[in-house]
C-alpha distance (Angstrom), angle and dihedral (degrees) to the residues before:
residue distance angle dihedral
X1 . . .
X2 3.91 . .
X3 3.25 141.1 .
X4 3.60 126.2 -120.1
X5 3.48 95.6 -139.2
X6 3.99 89.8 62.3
X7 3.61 88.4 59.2
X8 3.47 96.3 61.2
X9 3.31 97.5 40.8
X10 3.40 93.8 52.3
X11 3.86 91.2 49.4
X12 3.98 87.7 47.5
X13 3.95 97.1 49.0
X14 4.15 83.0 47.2
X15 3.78 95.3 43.6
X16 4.14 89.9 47.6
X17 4.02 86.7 60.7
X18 3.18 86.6 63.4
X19 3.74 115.1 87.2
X20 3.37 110.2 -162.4
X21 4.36 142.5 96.9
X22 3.79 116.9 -40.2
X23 3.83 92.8 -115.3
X24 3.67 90.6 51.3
X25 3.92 96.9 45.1
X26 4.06 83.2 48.2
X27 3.44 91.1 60.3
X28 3.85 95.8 33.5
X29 4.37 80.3 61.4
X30 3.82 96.7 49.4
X31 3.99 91.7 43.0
X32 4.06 82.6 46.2
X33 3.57 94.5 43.4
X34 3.90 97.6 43.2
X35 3.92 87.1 53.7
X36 3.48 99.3 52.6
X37 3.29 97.0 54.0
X38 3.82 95.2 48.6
X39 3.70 81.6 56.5
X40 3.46 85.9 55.3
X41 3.52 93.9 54.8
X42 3.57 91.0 50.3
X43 4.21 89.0 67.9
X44 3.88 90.5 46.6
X45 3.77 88.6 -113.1
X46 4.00 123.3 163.1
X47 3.67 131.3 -136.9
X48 4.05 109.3 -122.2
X49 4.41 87.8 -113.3
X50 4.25 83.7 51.7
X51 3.69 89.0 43.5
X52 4.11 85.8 51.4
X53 3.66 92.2 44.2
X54 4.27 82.6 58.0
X55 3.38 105.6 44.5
X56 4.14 88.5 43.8
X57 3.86 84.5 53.9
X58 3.75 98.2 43.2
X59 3.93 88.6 45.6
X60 3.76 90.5 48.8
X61 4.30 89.3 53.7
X62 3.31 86.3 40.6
X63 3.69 89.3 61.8
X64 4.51 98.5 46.4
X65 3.76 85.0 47.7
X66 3.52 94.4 52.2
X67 3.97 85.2 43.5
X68 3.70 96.8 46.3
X69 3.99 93.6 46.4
X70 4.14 81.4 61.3
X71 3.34 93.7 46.9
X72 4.09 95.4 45.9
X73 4.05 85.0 45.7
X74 3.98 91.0 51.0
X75 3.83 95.9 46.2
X76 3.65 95.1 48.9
X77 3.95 84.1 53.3
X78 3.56 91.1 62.2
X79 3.89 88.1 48.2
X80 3.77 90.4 54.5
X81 3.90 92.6 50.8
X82 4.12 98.8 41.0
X83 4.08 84.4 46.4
X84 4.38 91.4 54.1
């Protein structure tokens, strides 16, 4: 998982080595900044907000299975009764 702040500073501290015009050192960052997160891509890693966006998602399955496991345990409870 990273951070999106690392990424920019990353690209920043890279950029600022750099001496050159503003414009140029601008565009130097983005170009910077644009590569290292393809690189992150590369290893499969997640920025912290996509990391979020999982663990919201995983929480939120979590929850229906947990629900549907009641409701599959209650049903089968009537079964048992209307089969006695």
């Amino acid at each position: 998982m990273i951070d999106n702040s690392l990424l920019n500073d990353l690209s920043k501290r890279l950029s600022a080595l750099i001496p050159a015009a503003s414009g140029l050192r601008d565009e130097l960052r983005t170009k910077i900044e644009q590569t290292v997160k393809a690189t992150f891509q590369e290893f499969d890693l997640l920025t912290r907000e996509e990391f979020e966006s999982q663990a919201q998602a995983l929480q939120r399955a979590e929850t229906r299975i947990a629900e549907l496991e009641s409701l599959i345990n209650e049903l089968e409870k009537r079964l048992d009764k209307n089969e006695v």
